[in-house]
C-alpha positions in Angstrom: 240.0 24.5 -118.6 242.7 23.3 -116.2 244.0 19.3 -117.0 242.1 17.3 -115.6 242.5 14.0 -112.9 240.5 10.7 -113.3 240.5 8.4 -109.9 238.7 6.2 -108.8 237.2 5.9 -105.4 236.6 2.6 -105.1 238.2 -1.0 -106.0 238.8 -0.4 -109.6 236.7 -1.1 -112.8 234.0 2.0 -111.9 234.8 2.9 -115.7 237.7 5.8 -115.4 238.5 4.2 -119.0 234.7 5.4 -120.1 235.2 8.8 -118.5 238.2 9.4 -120.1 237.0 8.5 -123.4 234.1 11.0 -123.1 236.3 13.8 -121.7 238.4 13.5 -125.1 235.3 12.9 -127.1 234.2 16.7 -125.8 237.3 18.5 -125.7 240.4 19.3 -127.3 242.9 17.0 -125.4 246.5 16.8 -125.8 248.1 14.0 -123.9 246.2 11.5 -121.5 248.9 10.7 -119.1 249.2 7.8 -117.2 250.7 7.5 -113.5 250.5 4.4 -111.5 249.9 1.1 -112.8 251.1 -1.2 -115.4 249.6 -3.9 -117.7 247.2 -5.1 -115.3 244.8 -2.0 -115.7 241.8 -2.8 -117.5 239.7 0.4 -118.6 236.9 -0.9 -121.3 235.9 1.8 -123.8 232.7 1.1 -126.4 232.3 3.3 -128.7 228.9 4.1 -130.7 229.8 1.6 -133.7 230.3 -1.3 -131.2 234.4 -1.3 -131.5 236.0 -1.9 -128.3 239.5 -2.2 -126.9 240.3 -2.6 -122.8 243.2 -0.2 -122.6 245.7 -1.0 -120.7 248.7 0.9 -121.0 247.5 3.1 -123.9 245.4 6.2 -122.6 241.7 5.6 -123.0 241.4 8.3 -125.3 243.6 6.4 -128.2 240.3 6.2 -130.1 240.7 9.6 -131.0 242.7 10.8 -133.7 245.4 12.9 -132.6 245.0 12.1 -128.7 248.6 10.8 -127.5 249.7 9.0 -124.8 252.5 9.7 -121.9 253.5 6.8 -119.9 255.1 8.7 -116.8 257.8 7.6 -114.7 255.0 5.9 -112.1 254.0 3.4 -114.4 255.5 0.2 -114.7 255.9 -0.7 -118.3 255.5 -3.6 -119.8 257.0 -3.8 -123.7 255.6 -7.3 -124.5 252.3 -6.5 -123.2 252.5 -3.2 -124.8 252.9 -4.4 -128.5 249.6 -7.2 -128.0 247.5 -4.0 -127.0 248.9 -2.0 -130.1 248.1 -5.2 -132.3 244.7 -5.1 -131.4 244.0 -1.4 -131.0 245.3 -2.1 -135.1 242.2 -4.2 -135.8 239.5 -2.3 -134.6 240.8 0.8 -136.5 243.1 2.8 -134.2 247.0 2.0 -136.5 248.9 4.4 -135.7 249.3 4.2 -131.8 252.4 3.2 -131.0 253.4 6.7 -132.9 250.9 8.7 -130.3 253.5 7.1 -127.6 256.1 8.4 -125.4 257.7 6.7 -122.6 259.4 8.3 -119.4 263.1 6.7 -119.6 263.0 6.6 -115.6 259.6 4.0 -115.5 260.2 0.8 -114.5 260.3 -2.3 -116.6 257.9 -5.7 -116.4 260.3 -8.4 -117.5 259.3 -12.3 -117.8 261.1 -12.8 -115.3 258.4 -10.4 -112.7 255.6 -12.4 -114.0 256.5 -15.3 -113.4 257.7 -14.3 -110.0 254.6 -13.0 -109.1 252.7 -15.6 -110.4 254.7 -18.4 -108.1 254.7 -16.3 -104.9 250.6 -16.2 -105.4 250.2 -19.7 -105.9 252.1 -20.7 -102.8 249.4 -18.1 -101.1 247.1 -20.7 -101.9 243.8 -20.5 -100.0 245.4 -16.9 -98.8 246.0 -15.0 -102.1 245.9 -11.3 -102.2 243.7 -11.2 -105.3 247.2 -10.3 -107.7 246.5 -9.6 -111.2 249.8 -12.3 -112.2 250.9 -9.2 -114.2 254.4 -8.9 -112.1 253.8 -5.4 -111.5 253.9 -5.4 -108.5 257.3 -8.0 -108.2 258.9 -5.4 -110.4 257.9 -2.4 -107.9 259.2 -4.5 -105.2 262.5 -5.5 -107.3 262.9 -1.9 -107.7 262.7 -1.0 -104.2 265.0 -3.6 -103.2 267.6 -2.9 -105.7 266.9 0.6 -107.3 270.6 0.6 -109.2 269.7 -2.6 -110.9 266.1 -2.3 -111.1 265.9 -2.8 -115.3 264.2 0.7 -116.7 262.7 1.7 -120.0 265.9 3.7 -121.1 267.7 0.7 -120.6 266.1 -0.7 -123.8 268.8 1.8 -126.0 271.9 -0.4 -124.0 271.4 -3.9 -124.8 274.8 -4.7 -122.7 273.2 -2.9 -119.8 270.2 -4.5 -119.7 271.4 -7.9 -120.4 273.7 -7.2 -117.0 270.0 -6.2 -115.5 268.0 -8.9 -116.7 270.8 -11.4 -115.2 270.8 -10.5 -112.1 267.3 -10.3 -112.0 266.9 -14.1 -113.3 269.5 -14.9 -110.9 268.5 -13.2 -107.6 264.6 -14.8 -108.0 265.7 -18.2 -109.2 267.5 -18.5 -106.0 264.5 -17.1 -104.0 262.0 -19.4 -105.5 263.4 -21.5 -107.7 263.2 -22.2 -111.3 261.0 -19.7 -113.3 258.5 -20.5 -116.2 260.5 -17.0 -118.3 262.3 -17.8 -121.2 266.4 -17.3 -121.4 268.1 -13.7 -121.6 268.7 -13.6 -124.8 265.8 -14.6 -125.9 263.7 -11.8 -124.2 266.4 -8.7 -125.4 265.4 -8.5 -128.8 261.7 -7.4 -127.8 263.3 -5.0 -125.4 265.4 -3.2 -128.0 263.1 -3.3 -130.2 260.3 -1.9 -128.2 263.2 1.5 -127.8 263.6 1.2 -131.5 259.7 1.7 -132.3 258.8 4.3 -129.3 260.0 7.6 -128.0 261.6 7.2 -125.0 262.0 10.5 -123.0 262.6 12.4 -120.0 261.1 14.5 -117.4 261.0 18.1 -119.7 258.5 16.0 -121.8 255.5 16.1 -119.6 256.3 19.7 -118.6 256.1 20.9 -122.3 252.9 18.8 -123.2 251.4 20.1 -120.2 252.0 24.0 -121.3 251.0 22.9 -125.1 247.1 21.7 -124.7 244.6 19.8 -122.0 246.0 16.9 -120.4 243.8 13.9 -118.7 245.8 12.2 -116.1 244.3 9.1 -116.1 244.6 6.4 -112.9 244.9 3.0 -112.4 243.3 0.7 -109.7 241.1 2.7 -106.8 241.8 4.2 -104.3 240.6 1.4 -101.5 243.5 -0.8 -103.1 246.4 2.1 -102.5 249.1 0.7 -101.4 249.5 2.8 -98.0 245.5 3.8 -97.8 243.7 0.2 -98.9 243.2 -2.6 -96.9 246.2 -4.4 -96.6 247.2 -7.0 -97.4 244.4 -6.8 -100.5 246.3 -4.3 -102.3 248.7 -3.2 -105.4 252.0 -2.2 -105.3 250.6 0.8 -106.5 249.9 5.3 -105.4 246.6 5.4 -106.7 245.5 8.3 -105.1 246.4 11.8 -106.8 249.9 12.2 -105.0 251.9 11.2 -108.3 249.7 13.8 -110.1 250.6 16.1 -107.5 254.0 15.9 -107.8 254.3 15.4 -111.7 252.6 18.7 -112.1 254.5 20.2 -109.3 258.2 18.8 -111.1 256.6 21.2 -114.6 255.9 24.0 -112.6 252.0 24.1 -112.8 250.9 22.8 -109.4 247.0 22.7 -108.6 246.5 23.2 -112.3 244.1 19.9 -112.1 240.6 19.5 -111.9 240.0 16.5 -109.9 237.6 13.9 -110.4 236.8 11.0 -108.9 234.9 8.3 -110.5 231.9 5.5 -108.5 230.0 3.0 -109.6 226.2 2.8 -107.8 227.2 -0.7 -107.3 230.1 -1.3 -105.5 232.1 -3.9 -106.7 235.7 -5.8 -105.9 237.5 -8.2 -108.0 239.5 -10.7 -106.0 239.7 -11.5 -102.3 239.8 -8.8 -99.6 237.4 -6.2 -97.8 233.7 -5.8 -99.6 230.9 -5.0 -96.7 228.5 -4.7 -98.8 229.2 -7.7 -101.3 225.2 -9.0 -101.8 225.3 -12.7 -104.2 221.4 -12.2 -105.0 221.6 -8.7 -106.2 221.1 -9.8 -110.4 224.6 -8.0 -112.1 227.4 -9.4 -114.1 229.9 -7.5 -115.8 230.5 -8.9 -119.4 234.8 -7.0 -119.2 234.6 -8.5 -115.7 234.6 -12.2 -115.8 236.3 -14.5 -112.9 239.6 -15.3 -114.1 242.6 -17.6 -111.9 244.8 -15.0 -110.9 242.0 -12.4 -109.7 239.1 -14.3 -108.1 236.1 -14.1 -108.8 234.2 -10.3 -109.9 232.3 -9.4 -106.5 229.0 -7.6 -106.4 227.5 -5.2 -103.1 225.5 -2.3 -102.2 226.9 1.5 -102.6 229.6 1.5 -99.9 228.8 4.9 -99.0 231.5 4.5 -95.9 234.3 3.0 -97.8 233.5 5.5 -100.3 233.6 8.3 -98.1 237.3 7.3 -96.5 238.5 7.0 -100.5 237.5 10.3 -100.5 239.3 11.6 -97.2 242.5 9.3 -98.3 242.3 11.0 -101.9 242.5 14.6 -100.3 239.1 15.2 -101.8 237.6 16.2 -105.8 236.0 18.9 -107.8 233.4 16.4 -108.7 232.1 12.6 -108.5 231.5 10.6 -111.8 228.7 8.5 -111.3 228.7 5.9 -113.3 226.5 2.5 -114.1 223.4 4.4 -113.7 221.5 2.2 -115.5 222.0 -0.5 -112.8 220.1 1.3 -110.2 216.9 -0.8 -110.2 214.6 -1.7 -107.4 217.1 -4.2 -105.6 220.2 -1.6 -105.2 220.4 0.1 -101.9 223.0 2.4 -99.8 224.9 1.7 -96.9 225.1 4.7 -95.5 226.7 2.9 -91.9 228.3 -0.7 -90.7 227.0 -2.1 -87.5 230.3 -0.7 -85.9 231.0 2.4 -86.9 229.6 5.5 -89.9 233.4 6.6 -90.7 237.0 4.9 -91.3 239.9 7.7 -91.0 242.8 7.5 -92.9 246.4 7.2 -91.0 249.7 8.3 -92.0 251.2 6.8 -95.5 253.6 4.0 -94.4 251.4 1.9 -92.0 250.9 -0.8 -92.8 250.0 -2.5 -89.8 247.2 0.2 -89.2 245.6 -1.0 -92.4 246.2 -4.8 -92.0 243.8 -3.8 -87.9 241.8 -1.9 -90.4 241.6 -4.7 -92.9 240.1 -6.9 -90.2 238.1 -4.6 -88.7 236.1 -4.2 -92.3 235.7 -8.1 -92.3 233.9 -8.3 -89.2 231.6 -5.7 -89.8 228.2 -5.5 -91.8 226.6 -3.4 -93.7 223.3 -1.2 -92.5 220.8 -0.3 -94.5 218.2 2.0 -95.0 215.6 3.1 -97.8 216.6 3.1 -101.3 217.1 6.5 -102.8 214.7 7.6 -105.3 217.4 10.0 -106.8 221.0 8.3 -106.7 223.0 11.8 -107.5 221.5 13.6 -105.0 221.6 10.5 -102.1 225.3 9.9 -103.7 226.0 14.0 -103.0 224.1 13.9 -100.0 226.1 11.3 -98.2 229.7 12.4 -99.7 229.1 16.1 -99.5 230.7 16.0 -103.2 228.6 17.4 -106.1 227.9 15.0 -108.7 229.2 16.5 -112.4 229.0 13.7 -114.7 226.5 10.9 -114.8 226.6 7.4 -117.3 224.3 5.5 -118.3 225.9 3.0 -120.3 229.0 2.2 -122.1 229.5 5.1 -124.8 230.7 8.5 -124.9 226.6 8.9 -125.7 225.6 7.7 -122.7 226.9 10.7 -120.4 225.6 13.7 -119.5 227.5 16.6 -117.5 225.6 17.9 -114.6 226.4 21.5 -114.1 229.5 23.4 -116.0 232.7 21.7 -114.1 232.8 19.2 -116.8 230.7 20.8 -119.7 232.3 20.8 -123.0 233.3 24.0 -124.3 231.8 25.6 -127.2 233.2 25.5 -130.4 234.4 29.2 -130.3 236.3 28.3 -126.9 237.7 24.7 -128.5 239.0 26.8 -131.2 
């Protein structure tokens, strides 16, 4: 089959890690390539023995022997973050990790320095925070941006004098922005840095492009769509494409574009962790989410109704899929419903990339409104094909691998003669 593209259309957490997993559980995969995001994703895989790891910069399909990982030059990396997750990946049985790794040399860094950043500039928010995962992704984007020929990068780990000119002038320029940081000294965060490029393979572009001619690759995202950082609701956002542009043009760089299947991934409930947009958010409907909890630099983990609308502009802003993943099936009890329209309007159009102050009118357009509902569906794939004109190809029921089931042959796994 073509590689394949994970997205979700939503805010996060509908379970791209799950989907993922049970694409590599059913077929010969290769890589599982990440390419927005940092640290702060958080995709929970369970497997049938009742192991579990959230993966956050490892690909979700780590559990499987043989399946490696590609950090690509869209993801912001984060080397201190990166060793915790391989330390505990080692205790639930998955050792050899780190080895599955490689690491485009052009990605970004997350330095001490970002986190802290980040974490001052949302407490000064105060009662206004943006919902920020206190990651410093996002400060290191921005840093980047700013200052692209001093923005510290992952090859910059083989030059220790280079990156301790980097990390410098990073301290330096935010210290005098926002004063004195809670990051330790210089010299005290370099040795983790170079020794991050001493255990990894750090590469360049021509990796991707051969991995993708060797075997199956799952490009898996980070975030949803309704948080992109030109199509969500600004100023509730990441610093973050999380729409299938970077997969676009990764696959275009190797010469194989439209070689993807797309699929985008929904929850029946919709859900939102942090402040921002979420019509449909209902506090009596009876859910929690045990990888979900409330945490300080988040909010609190926000329960509604399937956003059919918001769903439906993801959709338009992702350019469309081959097929929905439907996931949290087993949710859909008497008390879910669909909103289907808001009292002010049935559709939200996407604008041009870049806009910022479209989506900010947008933002608080979708605060104002409320959700309309009608009866509850009897069938959820067919209401959630019905009302998104997308064919459902994959449906969960739970946590594990065995909890999905393929609907139609998009997604089926091949036979053993074809996976041979």
């Amino acid at each position: 089959m073509n590689h394949v593209a994970v997205v979700d259309l939503g805010y996060g957490d509908a379970g791209k890690g799950t989907v993922v997993d049970w694409l590599c559980a059913t077929r010969p995969v290769h890589t599982v390539v990440r390419f927005n995001g940092g640290a702060q994703a958080a995709h929970n895989v369970v497997l049938r023995d009742g192991r579990h790891h959230t993966f956050a910069q490892f690909g979700a399909g780590t559990f499987h022997p043989g399946v490696r990982t590609h950090l690509s030059r869209h993801v912001v990396v984060d080397p201190l973050a990166l060793a915790a997750e391989a330390d505990h990946l080692a205790t639930v049985g998955v050792s050899d990790a780190l080895d599955r790794l490689t690491v485009d040399g052009d990605a970004l860094l997350a330095t001490p320095y970002h986190r802290a950043a980040n974490r001052a500039r949302e407490i000064a928010r105060g009662a206004d925070r943006h919902g920020s995962c206190g990651l410093g992704v996002g400060e290191a984007v921005a840093y980047g941006l700013a200052h692209p020929d001093d923005a510290p990068r992952v090859a910059d780990c083989h030059s220790p004098a280079l990156l301790r000119r980097r990390l410098t002038t990073l301290r330096d320029r935010l210290t005098a922005e926002l004063g004195t940081l809670d990051a330790p000294p210089v010299e005290d965060c370099l040795p983790a840095f170079t020794g991050f490029a001493g255990r990894v393979a750090i590469v360049g572009g021509s990796w991707l492009a051969e991995a993708l001619r060797t075997g199956t690759c799952v490009f898996e995202g980070a975030q949803g769509v309704l948080l992109d950082e030109w199509h969500g609701f600004h100023p509730y956002t990441t610093w973050s494409t999380t729409t299938f542009a970077n997969v676009d043009s990764l696959l275009a760089e190797a010469g194989r574009s439209g070689d993807v299947t797309r699929i985008g991934v929904l929850r029946v409930v919709t859900t939102r962790h942090g402040h921002g947009p979420l019509v449909t958010e209902d506090p009596s409907l009876p859910f929690t989410d045990r990888h979900n909890a409330t945490n300080p630099w988040q909010g609190r983990f926000r329960f509604g109704h399937f956003d059919a609308v918001a769903h439906r502009y993801a959709l338009a802003a992702a350019g469309g899929v081959d097929g929905l993943a439907l996931t949290h099936l087993d949710l859909a009890g008497p008390d879910l419903r669909i909103c289907r329209r808001y009292d002010t309007t049935d559709r939200l159009t996407p604008g041009p990339p870049g806009d910022l102050d479209r989506q900010a009118a947008l933002t608080a357009r979708l605060l104002r409104s409320r959700p309309v509902y009608d009866d509850k569906p009897q069938d959820w794939p067919a209401a959630v094909r019905a009302e998104l004109g997308t064919p459902v190809v994959l449906t969960s029921h739970g946590p594990t691998a065995d909890d999905k089931t393929p609907c139609g042959p998009l997604l089926a796994p091949p036979t053993l003669a074809h996976a041979a």
